[in-house]
MMTF fields as JSON, N, C-alpha, C and O atoms, coordinates in Angstrom:
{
  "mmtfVersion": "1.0.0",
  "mmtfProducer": "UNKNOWN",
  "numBonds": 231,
  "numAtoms": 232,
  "numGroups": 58,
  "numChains": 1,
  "numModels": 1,
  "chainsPerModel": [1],
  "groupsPerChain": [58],
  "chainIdList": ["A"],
  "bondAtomList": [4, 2, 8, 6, 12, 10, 16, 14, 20, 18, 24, 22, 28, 26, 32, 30, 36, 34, 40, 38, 44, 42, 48, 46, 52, 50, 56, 54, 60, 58, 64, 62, 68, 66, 72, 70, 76, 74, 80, 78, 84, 82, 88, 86, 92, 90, 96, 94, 100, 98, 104, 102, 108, 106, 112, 110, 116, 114, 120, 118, 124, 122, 128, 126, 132, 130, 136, 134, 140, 138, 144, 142, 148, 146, 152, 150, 156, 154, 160, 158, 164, 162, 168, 166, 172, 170, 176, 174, 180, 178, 184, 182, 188, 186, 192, 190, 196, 194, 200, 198, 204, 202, 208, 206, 212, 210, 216, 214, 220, 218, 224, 222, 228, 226],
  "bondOrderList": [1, 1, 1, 1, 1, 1, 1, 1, 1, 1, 1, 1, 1, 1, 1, 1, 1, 1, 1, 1, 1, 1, 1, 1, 1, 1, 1, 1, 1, 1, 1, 1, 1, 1, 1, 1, 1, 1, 1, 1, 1, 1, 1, 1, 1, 1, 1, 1, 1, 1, 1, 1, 1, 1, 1, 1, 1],
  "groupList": [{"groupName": "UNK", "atomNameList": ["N", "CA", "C", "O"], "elementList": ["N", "C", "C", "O"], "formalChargeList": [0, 0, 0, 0], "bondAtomList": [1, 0, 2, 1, 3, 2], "bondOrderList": [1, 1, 2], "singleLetterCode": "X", "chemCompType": "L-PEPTIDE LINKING"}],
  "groupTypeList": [0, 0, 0, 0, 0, 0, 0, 0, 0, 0, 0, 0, 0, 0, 0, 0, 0, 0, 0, 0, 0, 0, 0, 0, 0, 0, 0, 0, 0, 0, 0, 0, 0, 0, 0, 0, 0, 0, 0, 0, 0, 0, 0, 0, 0, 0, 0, 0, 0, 0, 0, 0, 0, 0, 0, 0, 0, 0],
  "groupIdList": [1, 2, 3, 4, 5, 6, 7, 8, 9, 10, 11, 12, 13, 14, 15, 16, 17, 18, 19, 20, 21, 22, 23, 24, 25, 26, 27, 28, 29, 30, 31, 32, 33, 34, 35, 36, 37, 38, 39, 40, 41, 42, 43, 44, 45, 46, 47, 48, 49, 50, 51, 52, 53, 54, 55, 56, 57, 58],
  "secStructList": [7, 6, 2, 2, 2, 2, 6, 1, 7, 7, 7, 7, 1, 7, 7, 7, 5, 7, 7, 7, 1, 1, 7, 7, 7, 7, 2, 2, 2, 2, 2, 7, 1, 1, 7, 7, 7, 2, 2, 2, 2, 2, 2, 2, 2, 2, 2, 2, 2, 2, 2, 2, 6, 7, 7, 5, 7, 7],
  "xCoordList": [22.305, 21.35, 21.946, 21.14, 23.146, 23.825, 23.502, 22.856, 23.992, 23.798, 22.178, 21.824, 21.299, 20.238, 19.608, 18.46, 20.447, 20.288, 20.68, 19.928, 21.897, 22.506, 22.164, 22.433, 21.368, 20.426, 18.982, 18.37, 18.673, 17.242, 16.361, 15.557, 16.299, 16.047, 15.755, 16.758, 14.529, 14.311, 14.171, 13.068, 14.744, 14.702, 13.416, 13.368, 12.407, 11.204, 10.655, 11.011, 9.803, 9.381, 8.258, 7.03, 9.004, 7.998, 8.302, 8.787, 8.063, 8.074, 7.482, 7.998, 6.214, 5.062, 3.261, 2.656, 3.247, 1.681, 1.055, 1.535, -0.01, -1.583, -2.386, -2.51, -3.389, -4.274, -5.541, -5.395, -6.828, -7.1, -8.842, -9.993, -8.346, -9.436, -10.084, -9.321, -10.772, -11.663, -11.843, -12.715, -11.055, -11.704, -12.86, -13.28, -13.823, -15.131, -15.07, -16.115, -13.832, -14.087, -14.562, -14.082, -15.315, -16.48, -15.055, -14.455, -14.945, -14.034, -14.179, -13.204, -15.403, -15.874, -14.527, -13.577, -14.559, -14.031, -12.666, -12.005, -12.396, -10.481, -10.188, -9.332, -11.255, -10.504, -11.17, -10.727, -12.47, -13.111, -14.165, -14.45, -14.601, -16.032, -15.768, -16.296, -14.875, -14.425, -14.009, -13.846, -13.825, -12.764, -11.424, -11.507, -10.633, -9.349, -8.6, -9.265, -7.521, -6.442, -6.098, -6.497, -5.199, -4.713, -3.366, -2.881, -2.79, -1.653, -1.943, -1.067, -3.211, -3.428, -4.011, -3.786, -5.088, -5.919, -4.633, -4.811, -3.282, -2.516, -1.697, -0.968, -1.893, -0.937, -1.971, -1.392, -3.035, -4.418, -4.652, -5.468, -4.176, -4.057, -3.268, -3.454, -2.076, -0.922, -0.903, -0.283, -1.568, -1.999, -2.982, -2.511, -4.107, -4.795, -4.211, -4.345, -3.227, -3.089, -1.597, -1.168, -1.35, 0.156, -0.902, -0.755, -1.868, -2.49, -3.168, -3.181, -3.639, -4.52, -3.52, -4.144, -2.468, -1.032, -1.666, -1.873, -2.021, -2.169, -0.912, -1.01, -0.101, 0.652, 2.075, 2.59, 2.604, 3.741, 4.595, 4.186, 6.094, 6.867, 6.947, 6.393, 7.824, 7.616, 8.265, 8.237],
  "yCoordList": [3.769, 3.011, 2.681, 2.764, 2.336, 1.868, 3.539, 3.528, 4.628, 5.626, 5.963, 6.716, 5.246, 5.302, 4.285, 4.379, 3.209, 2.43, 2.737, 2.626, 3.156, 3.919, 4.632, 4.471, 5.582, 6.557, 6.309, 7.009, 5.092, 4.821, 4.685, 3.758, 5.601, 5.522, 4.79, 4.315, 4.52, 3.696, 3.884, 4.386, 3.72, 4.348, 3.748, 2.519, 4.365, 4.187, 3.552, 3.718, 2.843, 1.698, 1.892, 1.847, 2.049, 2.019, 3.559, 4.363, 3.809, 5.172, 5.23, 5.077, 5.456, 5.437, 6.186, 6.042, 6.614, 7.123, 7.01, 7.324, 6.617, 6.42, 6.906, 7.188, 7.298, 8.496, 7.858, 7.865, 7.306, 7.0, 7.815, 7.384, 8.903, 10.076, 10.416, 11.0, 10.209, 10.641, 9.319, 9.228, 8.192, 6.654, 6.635, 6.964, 6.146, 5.211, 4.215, 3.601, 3.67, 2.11, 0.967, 1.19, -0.056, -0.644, -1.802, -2.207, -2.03, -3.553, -4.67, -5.33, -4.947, -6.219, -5.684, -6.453, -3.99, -4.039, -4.334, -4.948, -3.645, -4.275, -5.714, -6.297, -6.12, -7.628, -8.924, -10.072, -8.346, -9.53, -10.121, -9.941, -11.055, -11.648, -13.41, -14.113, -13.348, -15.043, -14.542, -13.346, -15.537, -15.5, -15.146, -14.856, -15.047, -14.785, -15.026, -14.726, -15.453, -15.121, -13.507, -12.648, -13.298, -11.937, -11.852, -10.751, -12.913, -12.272, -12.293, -11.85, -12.777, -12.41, -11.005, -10.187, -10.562, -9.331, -8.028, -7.093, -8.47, -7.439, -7.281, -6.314, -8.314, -7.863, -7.263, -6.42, -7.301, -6.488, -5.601, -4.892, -5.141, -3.667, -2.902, -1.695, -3.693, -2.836, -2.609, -1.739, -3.421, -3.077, -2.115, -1.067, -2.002, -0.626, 0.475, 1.41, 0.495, 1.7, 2.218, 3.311, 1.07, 1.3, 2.4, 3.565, 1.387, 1.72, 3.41, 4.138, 3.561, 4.867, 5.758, 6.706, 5.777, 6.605, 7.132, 8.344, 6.537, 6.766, 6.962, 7.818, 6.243, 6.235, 7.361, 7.628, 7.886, 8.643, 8.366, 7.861, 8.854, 8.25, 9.752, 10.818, 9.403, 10.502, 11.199, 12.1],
  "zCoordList": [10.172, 10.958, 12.319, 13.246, 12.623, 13.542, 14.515, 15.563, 14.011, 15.096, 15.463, 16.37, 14.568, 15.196, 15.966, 16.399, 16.151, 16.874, 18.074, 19.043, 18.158, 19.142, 20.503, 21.693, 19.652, 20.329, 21.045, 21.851, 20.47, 20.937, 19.787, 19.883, 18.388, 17.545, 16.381, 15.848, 15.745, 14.892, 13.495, 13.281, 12.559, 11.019, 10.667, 10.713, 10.336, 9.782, 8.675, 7.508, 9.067, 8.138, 6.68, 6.599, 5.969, 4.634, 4.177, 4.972, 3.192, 2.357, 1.575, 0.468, 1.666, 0.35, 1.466, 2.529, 0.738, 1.17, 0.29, -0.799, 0.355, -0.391, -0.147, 1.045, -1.046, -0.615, -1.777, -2.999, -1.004, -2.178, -1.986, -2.064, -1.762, -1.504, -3.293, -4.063, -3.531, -4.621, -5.277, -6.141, -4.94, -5.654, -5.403, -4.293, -6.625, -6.432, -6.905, -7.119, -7.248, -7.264, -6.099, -4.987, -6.188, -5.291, -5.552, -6.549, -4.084, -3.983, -4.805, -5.165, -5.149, -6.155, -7.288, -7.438, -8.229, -8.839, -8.993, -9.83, -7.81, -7.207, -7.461, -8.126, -6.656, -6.093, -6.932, -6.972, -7.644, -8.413, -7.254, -6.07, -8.547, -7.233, -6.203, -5.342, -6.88, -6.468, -5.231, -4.992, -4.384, -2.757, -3.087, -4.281, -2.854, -2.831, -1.175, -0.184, -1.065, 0.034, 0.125, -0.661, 1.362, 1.519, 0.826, 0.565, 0.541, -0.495, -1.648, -2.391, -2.301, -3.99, -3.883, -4.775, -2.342, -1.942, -2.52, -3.301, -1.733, -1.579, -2.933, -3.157, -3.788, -5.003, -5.886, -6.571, -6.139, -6.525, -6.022, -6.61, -4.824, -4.147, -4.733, -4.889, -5.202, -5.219, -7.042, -7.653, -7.475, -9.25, -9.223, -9.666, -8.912, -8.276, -8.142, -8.932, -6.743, -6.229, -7.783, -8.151, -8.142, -9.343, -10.649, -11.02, -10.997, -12.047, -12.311, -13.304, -11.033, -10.974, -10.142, -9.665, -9.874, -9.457, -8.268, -8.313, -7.228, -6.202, -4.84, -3.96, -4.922, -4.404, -4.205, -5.29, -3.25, -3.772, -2.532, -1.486, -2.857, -1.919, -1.076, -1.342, -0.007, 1.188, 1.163, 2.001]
}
């Protein structure tokens, strides 16, 4: 990291792609019908995208 600091260079953030091309799940089903915050939104994203193996690393 240090020689890419060096250089100008930034080691890249995150390693995961999602692809959630052929879902028809309707958000109600994701997230439920109540309100929610964005950090309960995002841990229900991430049980989703875990559950139906959407995700892959880079």
């Amino acid at each position: 990291m240090a020689k890419a600091a060096a250089k100008g260079g930034r080691k890249p953030f995150g390693g995961f792609s999602i692809s959630f091309k052929g879902a028809t799940d309707s958000l109600e089903s994701v997230f439920g019908s109540t309100p929610i915050g964005p950090a309960e939104m995002t841990k229900k994203l991430w049980v989703y995208v875990k559950r139906k193996k959407l995700s892959g690393k880079r």
